[in-house]
C-alpha positions in Angstrom: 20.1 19.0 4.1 17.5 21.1 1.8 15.4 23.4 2.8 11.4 24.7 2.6 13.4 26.8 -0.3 14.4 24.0 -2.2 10.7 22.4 -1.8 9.2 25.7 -2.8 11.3 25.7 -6.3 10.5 22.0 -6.6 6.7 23.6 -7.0 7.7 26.6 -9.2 8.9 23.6 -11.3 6.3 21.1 -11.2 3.9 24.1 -12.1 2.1 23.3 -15.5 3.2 19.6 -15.7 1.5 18.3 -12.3 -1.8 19.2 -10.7 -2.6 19.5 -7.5 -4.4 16.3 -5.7 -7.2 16.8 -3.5 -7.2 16.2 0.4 -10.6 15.5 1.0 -12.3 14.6 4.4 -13.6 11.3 5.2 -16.3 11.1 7.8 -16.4 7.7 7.5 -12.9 6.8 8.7 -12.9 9.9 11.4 -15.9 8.1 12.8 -13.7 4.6 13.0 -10.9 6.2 14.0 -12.0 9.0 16.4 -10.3 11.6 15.1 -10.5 13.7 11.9 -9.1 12.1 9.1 -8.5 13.7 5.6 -6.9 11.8 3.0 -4.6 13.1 0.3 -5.1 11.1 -2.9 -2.0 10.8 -4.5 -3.2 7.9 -6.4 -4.5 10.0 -8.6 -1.3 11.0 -10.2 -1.2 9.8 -13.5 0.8 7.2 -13.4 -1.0 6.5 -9.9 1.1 7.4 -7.1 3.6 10.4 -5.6 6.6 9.2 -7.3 5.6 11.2 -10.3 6.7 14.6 -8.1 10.1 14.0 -7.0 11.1 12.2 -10.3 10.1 14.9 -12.6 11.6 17.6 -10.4 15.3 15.4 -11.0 14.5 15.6 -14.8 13.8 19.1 -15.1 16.9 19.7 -13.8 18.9 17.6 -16.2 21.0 20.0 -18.5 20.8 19.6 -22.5 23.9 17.2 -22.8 21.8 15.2 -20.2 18.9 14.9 -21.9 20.5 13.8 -24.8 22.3 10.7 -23.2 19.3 9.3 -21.6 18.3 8.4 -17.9 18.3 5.4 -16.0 16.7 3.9 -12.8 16.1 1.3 -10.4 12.6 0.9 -9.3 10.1 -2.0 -8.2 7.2 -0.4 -9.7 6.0 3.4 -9.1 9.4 5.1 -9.6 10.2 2.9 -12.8 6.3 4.2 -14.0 6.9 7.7 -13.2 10.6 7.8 -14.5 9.5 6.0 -17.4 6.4 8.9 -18.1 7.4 12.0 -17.7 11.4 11.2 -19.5 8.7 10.2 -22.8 6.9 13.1 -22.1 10.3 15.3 -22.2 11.7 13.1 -25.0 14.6 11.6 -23.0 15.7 7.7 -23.3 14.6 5.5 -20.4 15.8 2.5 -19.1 14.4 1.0 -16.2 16.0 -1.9 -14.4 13.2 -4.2 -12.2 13.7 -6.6 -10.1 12.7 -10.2 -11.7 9.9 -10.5 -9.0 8.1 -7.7 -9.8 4.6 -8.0 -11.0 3.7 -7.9 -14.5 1.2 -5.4 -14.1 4.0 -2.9 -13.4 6.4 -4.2 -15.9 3.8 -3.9 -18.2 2.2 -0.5 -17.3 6.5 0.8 -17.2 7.0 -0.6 -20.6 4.0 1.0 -22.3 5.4 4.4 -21.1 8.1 4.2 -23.7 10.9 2.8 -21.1 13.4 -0.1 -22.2 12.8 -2.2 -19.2 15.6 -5.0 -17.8 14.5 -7.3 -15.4 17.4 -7.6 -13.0 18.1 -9.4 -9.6 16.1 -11.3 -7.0 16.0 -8.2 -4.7 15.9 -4.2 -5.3 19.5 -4.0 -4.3 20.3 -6.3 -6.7 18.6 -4.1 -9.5 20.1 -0.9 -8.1 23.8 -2.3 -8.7 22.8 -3.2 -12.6 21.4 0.2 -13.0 24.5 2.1 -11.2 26.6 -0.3 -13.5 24.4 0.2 -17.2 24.4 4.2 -15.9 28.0 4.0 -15.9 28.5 1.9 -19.3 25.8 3.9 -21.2 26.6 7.4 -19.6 23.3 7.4 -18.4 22.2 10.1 -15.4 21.4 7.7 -12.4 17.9 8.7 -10.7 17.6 7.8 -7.6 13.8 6.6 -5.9 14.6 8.5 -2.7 18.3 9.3 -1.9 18.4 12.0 -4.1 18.0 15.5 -3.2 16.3 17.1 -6.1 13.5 13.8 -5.6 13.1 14.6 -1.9 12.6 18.0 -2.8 10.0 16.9 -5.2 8.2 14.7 -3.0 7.8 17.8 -0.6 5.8 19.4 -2.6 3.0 17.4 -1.5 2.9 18.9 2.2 2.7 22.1 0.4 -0.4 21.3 -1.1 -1.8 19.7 2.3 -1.1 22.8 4.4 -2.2 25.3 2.0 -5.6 23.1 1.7 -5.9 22.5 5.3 -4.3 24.8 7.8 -5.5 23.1 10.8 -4.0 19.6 9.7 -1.6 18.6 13.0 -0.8 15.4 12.1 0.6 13.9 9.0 0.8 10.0 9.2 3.0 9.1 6.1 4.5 5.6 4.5 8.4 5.0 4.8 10.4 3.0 2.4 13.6 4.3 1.4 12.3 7.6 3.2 12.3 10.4 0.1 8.5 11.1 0.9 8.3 11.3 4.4 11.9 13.4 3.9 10.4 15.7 1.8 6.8 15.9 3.8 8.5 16.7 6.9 11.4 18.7 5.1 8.5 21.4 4.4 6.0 20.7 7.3 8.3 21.7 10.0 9.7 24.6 8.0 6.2 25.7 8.0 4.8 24.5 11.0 6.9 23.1 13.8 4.6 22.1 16.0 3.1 19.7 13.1 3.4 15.9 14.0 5.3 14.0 11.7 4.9 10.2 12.1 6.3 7.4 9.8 5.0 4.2 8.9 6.8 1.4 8.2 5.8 -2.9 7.0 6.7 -4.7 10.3 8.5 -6.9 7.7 11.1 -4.4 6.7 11.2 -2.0 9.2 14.6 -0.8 7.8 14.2 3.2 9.0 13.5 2.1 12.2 16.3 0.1 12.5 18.5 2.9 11.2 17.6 5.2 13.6 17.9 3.1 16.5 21.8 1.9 15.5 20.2 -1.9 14.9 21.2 -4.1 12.1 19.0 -3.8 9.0 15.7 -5.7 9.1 14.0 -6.2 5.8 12.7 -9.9 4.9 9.5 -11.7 3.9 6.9 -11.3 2.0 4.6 -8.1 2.1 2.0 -7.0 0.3 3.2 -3.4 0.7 6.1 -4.0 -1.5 6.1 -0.2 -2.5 7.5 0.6 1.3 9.4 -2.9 1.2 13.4 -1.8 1.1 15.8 -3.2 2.8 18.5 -0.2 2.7 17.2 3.2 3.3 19.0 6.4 1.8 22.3 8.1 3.2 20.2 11.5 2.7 17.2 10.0 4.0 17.9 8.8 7.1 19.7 12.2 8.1 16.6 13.9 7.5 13.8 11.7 9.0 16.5 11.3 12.4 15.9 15.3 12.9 12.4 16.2 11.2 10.4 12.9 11.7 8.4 12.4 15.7 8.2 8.6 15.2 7.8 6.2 13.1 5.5 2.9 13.7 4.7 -0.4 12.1 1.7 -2.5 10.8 1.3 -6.0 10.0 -0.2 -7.7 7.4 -3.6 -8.5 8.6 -3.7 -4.1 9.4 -2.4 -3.5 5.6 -4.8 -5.3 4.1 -7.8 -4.1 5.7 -6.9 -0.3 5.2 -6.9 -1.6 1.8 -10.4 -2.5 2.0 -11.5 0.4 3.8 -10.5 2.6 1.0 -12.3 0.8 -1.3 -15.7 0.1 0.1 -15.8 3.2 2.1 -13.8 5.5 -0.4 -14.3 4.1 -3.2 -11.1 4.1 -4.6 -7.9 1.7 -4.5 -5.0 1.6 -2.8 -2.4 -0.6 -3.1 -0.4 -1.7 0.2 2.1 0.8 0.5 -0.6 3.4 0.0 -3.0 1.9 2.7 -0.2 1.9 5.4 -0.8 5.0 7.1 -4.4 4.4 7.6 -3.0 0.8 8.8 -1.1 2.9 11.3 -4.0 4.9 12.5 -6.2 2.1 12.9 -3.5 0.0 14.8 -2.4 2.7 16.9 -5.8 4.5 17.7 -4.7 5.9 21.1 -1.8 7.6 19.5 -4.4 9.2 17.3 -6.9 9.7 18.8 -8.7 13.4 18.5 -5.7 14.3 16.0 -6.5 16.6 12.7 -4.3 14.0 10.5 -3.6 14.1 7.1 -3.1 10.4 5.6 -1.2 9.8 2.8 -2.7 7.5 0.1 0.7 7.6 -1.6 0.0 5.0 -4.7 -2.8 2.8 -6.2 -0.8 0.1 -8.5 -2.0 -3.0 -7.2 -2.7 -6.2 -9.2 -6.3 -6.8 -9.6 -6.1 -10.6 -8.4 -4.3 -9.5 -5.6 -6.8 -6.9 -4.5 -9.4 -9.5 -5.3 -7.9 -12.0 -3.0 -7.9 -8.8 -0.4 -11.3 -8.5 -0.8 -12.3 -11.9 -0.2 -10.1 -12.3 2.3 -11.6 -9.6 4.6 -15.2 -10.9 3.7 -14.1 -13.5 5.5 -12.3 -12.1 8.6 -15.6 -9.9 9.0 -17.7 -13.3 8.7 -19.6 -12.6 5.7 -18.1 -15.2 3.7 -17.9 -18.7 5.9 -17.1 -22.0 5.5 -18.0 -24.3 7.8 -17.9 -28.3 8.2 -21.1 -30.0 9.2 -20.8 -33.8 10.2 -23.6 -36.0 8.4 -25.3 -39.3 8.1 -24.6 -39.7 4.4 -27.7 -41.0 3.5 -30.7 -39.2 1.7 -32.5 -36.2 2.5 -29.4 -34.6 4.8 -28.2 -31.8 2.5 -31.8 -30.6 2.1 -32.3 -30.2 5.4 -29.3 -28.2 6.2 -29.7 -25.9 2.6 -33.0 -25.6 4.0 -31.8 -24.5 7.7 -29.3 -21.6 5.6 -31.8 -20.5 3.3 -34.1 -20.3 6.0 -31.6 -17.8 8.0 -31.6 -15.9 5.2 -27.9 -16.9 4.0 -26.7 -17.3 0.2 -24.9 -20.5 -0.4 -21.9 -19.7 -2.0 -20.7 -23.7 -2.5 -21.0 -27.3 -1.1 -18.4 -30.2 -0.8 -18.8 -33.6 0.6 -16.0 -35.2 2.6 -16.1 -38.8 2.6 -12.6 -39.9 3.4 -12.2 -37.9 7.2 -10.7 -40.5 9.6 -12.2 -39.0 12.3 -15.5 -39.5 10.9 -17.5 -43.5 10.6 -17.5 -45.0 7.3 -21.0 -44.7 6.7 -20.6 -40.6 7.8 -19.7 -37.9 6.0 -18.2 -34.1 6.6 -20.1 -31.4 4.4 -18.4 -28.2 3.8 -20.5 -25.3 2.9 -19.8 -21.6 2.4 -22.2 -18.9 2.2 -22.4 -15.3 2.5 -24.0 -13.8 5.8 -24.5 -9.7 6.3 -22.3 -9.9 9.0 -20.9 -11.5 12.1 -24.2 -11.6 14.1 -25.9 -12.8 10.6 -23.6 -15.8 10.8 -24.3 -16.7 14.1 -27.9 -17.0 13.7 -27.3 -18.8 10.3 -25.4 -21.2 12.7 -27.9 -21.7 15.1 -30.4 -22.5 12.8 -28.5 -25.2 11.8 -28.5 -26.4 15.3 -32.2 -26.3 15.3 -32.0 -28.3 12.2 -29.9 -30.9 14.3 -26.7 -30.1 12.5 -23.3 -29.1 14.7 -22.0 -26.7 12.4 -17.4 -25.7 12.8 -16.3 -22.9 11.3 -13.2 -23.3 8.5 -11.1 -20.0 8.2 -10.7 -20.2 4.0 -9.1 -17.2 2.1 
């Protein structure tokens, strides 16, 4: 396995082509969370995520007869970005092999970097194989996301920064996908501190690490929005490494992931995509686990489609009851929808939109269902919005959009 000396010339290497990322403090989130919460913003990297570290550390390391032949790699997004940047940066040939599901945003933002992208296979093992077999028929150097030593190295270098920022730090909560940056982190953590906590955090969808650990077949299926962290298979290297050096890992469901997304953006103000959210996720599902901890979160990546965040957004408007729908039976006859605006804008609620339903079964032919939606400050705000529909005569259901 390496070693805090192989993470240490990792640094020496990645001196004068990365900088540092800030770990900054969030009062915010320790006041949620009960327990003090920095936040290392490694979406901030250039290319927006960690990835940048460990590949750059494999190309520096490629000898001249390397560079010449060109690099290849297997990536659904961050990898493919960072591969893609720094091999332009060094003048070496990229090719990138994506999976065909991956989102344009990323093929885009991999293509611009000056890679020769091939969309490959319905899954990222799929993708791998073509790589391994266009590596082989081009002579191409293979670089590995995570099962790679010189990577893991790489990715280490980011609990370097953490600990020389922040010596007090005992926790460091950290997303797992094929495990090269929780390797890495706890590669050099332990080495440095061994009492630090080192916890994992893992999509319940494809908790694949987990599963490796505990001698269980492979679990990796459905559809996440963390699809950074979303593999199937995780490294030979990897999994050795996490077994000794990793405390536990844990797992966070969909509903978790997405509002650690919004947290980050309306309380940090910055964006995270659902990989990157996942160890706040984990904090905030597992608070007693956490609780009074000095933690270190890793904000490992930012690439997320803007619709998608959108939809995030709206989504947890609506889970905090800000944003509601609700269904109002009616006498369909003149007058009635004035009334009930009147009752909303009265409450002090926006009306967002307004449908009639005339063809409800449920409902007498002469009747009719109104749906409205309008925004309310919050969950007490909506009540009272309801209720003054009430007053106004008008039995008011909610309707859970999103």
């Amino acid at each position: 396995m390496i070693g805090l000396d192989e993470v240490r010339a990792a640094a020496a290497r990645l001196t004068g082509h990365l900088s540092p990322t800030p770990l900054v403090a969030s009062r915010v989130l320790s006041e949620i969370a009960d327990a003090e919460i920095a936040i290392k913003f490694e979406n901030l990297q250039f290319t927006a995520s960690f990835k940048e570290r460990g590949a750059l550390n494999r190309l520096l390391t490629l000898s001249p007869e390397e560079r010449a032949r060109g690099v290849c790699a297997m990536s659904a997004g961050n990898h493919a970005q960072a591969v893609a940047y720094h091999a332009h940066r060094l003048a070496i040939a990229a090719t990138i092999v994506m999976p065909t599901f991956t989102p344009f945003v990323k093929v885009d933002l991999t293509r611009r970097q000056g890679a020769e992208v091939v969309l490959a296979g319905e899954t990222l093992a799929d993708a791998g194989a073509e790589a391994l077999r266009l590596a082989a028929a081009r002579g191409l150097t293979f670089v590995h996301p995570y099962d790679d030593e010189l990577v893991i190295a790489g990715q280490g270098t980011v609990a370097l920064e953490i600990l020389e920022a922040r010596s007090d730090i005992d926790t460091l909560v950290v997303p797992i996908g094929g495990g090269g940056l929780i390797s890495g982190i706890a590669t050099a953590a332990k080495a440095i501190r061994p009492d630090i906590r080192v916890v994992g955090v893992q999509a319940a969808s494809y908790p694949s690490m987990l599963c490796a650990l505990k001698g269980e077949a492979l679990v990796g299926d459905g559809n996440t929005i963390a699809e950074g962290i979303a593999v199937k298979y995780p490294g030979k290297f990897t999994t050795a490494i996490v077994r000794e050096r990793v405390d536990e890992i844990l797992t966070v469901d969909e509903p978790a992931l997405e509002h650690a997304i919004a947290l980050y953006l309306n309380v940090e103000k910055t964006v995270a995509e659902g990989a990157g959210a996942a160890a706040l996720a984990a904090v905030l599902t597992h608070r007693d686990k956490f609780r009074g901890r000095k933690i270190a979160l890793l904000l490992s990546g930012g690439n997320i489609d803007p619709r998608l965040l959108a939809s995030v957004l709206m989504r947890e408007l609506v889970r905090e009851r800000r944003i509601v729908t609700v269904r109002v039976p009616i006498h369909d006859r003149p007058g009635a929808l004035a009334r009930i605006t009147a009752a909303v804008a009265g409450a002090g609620a926006n009306i967002i939109e307004v449908r009639h339903q005339r063809t409800l079964l449920a409902l007498p032919a002469k009747d009719a269902a109104l749906e409205l939606t309008f925004e309310a400050h919050d969950h007490k705000h909506t009540e009272a919005v309801i209720a003054a529909m009430a007053a106004a005569g008008f039995h008011a259901t909610v309707v859970l959009e999103a």
